[in-house]
C-alpha positions in Angstrom: 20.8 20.3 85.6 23.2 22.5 83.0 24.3 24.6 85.0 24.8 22.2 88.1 26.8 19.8 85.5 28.8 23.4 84.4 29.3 24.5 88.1 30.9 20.6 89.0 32.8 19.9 85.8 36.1 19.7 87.6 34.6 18.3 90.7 34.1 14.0 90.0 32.6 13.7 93.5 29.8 16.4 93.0 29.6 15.0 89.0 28.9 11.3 90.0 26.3 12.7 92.5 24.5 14.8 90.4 24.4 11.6 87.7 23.5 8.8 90.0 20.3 11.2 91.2 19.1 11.1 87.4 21.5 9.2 85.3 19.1 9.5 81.9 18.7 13.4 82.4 22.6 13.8 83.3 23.0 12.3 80.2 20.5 14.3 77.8 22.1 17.4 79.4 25.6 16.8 79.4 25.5 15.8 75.7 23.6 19.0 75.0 26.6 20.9 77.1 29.9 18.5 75.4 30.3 20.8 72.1 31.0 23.7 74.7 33.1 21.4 77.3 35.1 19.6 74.4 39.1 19.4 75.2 38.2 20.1 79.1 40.2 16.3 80.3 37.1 15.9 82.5 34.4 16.4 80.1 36.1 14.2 77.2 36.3 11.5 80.0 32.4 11.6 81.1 31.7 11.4 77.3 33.6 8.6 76.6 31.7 7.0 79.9 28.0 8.1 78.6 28.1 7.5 74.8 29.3 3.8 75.4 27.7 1.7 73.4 27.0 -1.8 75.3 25.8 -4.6 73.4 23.8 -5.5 76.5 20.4 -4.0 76.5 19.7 -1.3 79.6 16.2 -2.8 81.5 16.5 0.7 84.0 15.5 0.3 87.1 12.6 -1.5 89.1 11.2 1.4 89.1 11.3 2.6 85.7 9.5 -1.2 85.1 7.1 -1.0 87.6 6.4 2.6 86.4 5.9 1.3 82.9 4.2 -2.1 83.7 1.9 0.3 85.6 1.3 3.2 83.3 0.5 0.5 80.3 -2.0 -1.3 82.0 -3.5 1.9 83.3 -3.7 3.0 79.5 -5.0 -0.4 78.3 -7.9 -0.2 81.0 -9.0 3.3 79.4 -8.5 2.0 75.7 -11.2 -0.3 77.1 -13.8 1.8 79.3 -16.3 1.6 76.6 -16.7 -2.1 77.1 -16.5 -1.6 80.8 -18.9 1.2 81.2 -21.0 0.5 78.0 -20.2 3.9 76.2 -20.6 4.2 72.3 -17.4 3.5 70.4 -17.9 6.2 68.3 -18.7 8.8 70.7 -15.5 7.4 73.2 -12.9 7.1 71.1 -13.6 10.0 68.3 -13.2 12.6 71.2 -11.0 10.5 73.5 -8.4 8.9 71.6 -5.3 10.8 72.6 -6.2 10.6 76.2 -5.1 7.0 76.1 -1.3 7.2 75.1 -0.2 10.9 75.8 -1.1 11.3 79.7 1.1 8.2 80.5 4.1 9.7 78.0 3.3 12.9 80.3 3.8 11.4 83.2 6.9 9.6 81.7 8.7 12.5 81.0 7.4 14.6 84.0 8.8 12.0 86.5 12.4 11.6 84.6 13.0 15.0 84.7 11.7 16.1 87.9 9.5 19.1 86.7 8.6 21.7 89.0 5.2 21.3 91.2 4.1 24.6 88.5 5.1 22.5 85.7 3.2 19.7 86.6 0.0 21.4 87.4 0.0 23.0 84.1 0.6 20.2 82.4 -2.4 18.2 84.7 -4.6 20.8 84.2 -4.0 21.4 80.5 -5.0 17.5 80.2 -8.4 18.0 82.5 -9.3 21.1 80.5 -9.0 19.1 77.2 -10.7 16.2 78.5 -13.9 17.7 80.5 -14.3 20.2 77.0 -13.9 17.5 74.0 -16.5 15.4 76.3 -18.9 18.4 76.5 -19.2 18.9 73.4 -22.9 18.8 71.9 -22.9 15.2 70.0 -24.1 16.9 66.7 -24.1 14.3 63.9 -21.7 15.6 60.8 -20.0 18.6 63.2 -17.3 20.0 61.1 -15.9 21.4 64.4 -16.6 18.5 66.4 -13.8 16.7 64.1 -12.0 19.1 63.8 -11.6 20.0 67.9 -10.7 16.2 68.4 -8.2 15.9 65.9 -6.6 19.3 66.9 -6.6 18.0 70.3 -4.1 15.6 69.6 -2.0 17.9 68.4 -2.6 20.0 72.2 -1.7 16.6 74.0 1.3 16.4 71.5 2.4 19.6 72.4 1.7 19.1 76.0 3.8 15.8 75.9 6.7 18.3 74.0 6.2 20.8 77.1 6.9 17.8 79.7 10.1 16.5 77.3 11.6 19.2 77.2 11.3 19.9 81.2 13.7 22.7 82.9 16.1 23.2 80.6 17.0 26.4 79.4 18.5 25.2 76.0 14.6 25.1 74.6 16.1 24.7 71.0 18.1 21.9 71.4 15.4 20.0 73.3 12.7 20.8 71.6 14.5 19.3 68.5 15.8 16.7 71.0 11.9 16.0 71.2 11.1 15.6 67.6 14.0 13.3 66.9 12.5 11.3 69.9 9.3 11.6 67.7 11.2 10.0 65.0 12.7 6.9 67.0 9.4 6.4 68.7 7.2 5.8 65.2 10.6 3.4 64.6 10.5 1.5 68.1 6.9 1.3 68.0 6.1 -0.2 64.7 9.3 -2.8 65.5 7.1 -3.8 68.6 4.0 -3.5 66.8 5.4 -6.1 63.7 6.8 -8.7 66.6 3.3 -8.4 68.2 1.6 -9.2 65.1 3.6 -12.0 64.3 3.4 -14.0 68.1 -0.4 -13.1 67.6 -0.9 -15.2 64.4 1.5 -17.9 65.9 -0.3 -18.0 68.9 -4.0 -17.9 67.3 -2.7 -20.4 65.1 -1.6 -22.8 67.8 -4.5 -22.8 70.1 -6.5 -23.4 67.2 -5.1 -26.7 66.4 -6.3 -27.9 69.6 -9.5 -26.9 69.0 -9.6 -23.3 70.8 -11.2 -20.5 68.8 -9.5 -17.6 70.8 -9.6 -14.6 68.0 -12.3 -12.2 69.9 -11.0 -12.7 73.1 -7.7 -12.0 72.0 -8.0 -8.8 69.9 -10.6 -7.8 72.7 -8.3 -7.5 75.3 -4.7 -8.6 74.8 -4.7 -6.7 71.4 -6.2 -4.2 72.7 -3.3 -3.9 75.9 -0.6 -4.3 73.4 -1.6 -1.5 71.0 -2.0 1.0 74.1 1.3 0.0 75.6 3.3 -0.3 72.5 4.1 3.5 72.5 4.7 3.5 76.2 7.6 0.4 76.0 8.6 2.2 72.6 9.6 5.5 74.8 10.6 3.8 77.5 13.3 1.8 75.4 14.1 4.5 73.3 15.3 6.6 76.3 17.4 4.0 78.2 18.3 2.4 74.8 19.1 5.6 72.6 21.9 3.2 70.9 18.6 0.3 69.7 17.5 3.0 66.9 20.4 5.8 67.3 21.7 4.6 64.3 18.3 3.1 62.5 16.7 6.9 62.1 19.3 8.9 60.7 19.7 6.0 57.8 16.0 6.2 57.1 16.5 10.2 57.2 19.2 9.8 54.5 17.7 7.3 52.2 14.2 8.8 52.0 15.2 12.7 51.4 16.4 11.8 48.3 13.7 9.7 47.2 10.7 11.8 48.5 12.7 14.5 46.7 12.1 13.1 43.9 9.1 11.4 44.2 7.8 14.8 44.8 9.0 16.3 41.9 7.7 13.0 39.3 4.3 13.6 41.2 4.2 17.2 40.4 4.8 16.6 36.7 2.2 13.9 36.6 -0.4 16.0 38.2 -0.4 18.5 35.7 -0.9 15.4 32.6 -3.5 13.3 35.0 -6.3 16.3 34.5 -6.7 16.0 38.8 -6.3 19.2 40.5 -6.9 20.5 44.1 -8.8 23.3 42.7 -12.0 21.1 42.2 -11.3 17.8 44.1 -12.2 18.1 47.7 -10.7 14.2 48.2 -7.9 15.5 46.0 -7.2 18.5 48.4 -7.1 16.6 50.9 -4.2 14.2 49.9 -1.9 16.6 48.9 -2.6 18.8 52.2 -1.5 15.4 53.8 1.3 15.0 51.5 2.5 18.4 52.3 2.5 17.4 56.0 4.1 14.4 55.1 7.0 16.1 53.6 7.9 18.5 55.9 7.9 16.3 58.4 10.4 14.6 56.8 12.6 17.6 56.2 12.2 18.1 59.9 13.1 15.4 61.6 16.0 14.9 58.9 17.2 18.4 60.1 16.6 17.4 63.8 18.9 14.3 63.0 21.5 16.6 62.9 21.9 17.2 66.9 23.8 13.6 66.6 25.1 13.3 63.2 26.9 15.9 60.8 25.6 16.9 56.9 27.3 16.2 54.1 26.9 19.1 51.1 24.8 16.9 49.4 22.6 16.2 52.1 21.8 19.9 52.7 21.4 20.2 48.7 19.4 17.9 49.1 17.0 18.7 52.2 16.9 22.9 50.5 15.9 21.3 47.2 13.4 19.5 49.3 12.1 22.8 50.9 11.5 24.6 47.8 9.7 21.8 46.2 7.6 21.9 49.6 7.2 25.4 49.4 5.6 25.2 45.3 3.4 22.0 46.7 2.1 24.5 49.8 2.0 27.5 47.4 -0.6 25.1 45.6 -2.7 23.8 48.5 -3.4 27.4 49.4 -4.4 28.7 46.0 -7.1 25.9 46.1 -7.7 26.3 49.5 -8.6 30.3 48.7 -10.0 29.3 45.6 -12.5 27.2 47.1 -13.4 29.8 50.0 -14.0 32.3 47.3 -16.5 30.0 45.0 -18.1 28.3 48.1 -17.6 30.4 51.4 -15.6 30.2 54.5 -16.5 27.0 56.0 -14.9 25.7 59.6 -12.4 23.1 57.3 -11.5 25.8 55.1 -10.9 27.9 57.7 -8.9 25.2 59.7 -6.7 24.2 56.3 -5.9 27.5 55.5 -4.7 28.6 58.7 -2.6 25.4 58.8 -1.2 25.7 55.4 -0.3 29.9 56.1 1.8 28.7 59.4 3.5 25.8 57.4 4.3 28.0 54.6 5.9 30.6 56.8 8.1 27.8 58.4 9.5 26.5 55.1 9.7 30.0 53.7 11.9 30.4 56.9 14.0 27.2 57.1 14.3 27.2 53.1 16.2 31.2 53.4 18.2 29.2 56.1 19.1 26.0 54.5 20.3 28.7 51.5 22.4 30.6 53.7 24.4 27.3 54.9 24.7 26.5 50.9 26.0 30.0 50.7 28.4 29.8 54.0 26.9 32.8 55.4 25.7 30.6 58.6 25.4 26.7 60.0 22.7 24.8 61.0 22.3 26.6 63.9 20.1 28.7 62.2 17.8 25.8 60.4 17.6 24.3 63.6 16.6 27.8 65.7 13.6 28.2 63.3 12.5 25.0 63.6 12.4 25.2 67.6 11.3 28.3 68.0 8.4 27.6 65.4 7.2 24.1 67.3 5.1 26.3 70.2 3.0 28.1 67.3 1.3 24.9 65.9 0.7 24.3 69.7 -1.1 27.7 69.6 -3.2 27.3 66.4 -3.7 23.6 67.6 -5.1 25.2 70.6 -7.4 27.9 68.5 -9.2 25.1 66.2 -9.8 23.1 69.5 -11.5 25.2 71.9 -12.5 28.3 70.0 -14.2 26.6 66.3 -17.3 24.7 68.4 -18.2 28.5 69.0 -17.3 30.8 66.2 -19.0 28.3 63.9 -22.1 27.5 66.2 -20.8 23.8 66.3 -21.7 23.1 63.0 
């Protein structure tokens, strides 16, 4: 689509074609392309027409609707196959529970940007491999790698969803950020639904009970259950014909929170060292801060990714490298305990799994810290935080991919 957009630039007829045969696409791209087209009397002009921002909300389609209406029913039915075909809970949802939401979000993104037939049978096939394996699996009771392959297999879906966003584009570093500011507004749209849900459910509980209808089980059982599996699907689905809904919400929460995890991080570092807690001898404790660490650099990235629509003050980027470093010190911890551990008690698969984690994570900060330095400096932009980010994504995918498939074996599915 770049280079069609590039080729037509001075040709309206060919530019309105090529954006009525996939107006949200056209749009992605030639926002990605504007910076480079700025000052061409053209360009400035189909900018002006995209970026308007309507008070009216954008429904899309029929057939984004139908496609929707369809695709969150279809996920609501498999949130509910262990009632329909009397599986165990447990065993269904422990190994299946990413099946539910990310194949529709595939098939989203896979039909609004009109991936190639080789594209699409990766990304089916990738699915089917995940899903036959994770169900094969030996049900061994307290697996270490049984866990650990079905939460890494989220991650594989997530990555696989990633794969599908960012479609045929050849500017993979834009997109792929593109993808985990979509990340962001999703986890924003999706908990707005999921509070407005939450509140008609207790009105509506509330008012069939006054004439005398105890509907509770029914309810949770089945429209609950259909609203929690399509909440991310109508989250997405609003987010991408809506970008202006929570355009503006995520980089406030981006700016307000870097600061105050910043610092929150830093008060919780000094505390650690008078509470007499440490991860060097508190599995629980370990634990917490690995997720803490996650936590945070999440944070840093998607506040980095926020920077595709929005532009950094000094501060800000003081603040996001001051961030990094106090990252980098809570990572350099984790994995001292983390070896420490595997030295006093053995390699173990969740040692093995959090250490390899924490080595690829500390690289990336290590990486986007030197960055973030050298845009304090003025020796380079953002260009650079942003590159190492991308190009870094497709690595977790791999190590996500490792755990998954290959721990069952090495550790005789223990």
């Amino acid at each position: 689509m770049e280079d069609e957009i590039l080729k037509c630039i001075d040709d309206p007829k060919q530019l309105e074609k090529l954006f009525r045969t996939n107006r949200a696409l056209f749009k992605r791209e030639f926002t990605a392309l504007y910076p480079e087209l700025k000052g061409n009397t053209p360009a400035d002009f189909w900018n002006e027409r995209l970026n308007y921002e309507s008070d009216d909300i954008n429904w899309g389609t029929g057939r984004e609707l139908l496609f929707v209406i369809i695709a969150s029913l279809v996920a609501g039915v498999i949130a509910k196959l262990p009632a329909f075909l009397s599986i165990s809970e447990d065993f269904f949802y422990a190994r299946n529970i990413g099946f539910i939401i990310f194949p529709a979000l595939m098939a989203y993104f896979t039909w609004k940007n009109k991936l190639s037939t080789g594209k699409i049978a990766f990304i089916a096939g990738s699915t089917l491999v995940g899903l036959i394996f994770i169900n094969s699996l030996p049900d061994v009771k307290k697996s270490d790698t049984l866990i650990l392959s079905c939460v890494h297999l989220v991650l594989v879906l997530w990555s696989a969803l990633g794969f599908a966003f960012v479609g045929e584009t050849k500017n993979n570093d834009e997109k792929r950020l593109s993808f985990l500011k979509y990340n962001g507004d999703l986890v924003v749209m999706t908990t707005l639904i999921l509070i407005a849900g939450a509140i008609m459910t207790g009105i509506t509980i509330g008012l069939f009970e006054l004439i005398g209808f105890k509907i509770e089980k029914f309810y949770f059982d089945y429209v609950g259950v259909f609203g929690l599996a399509a909440a991310p699907i109508v989250g997405t689905y609003l987010t991408q014909t809506n970008p202006q809904l929570v355009g503006k919400v995520s980089p406030v929460i981006a700016k307000i929170f870097s600061p105050l995890v910043l610092v929150m991080l830093i008060i919780y570092l000094i505390a650690m060292v008078y509470s007499g807690k440490d991860p060097y001898n508190d599995r629980e404790f370990l634990l917490i801060f690995n997720a803490l660490l996650i936590g945070v650099m999440a944070i840093i990235f998607f506040s980095v990714a926020e920077t595709s629509k929005t532009t950094k003050s000094h501060t800000e980027i003081w603040v996001l490298f001051l961030l990094s470093v106090v990252t980098v010190i809570v990572n350099g911890i984790a994995l001292s305990a983390i070896l420490f551990r595997i030295s006093e008690g053995g390699i173990t698969p969740n040692r093995v799994a959090v250490l390899g984690g924490n080595v690829l994570i500390l690289i990336n900060l290590l990486l986007v810290t030197v960055q973030l330095f050298k845009v304090l400096s003025k020796k380079a932009d953002l260009t650079g935080v942003k590159r190492v980010i991308s190009c870094y994504l497709p690595i977790y995918g791999v190590w996500a991919i490792i755990v998954t498939f290959l721990f069952p074996f090495l550790f005789g599915f223990k």
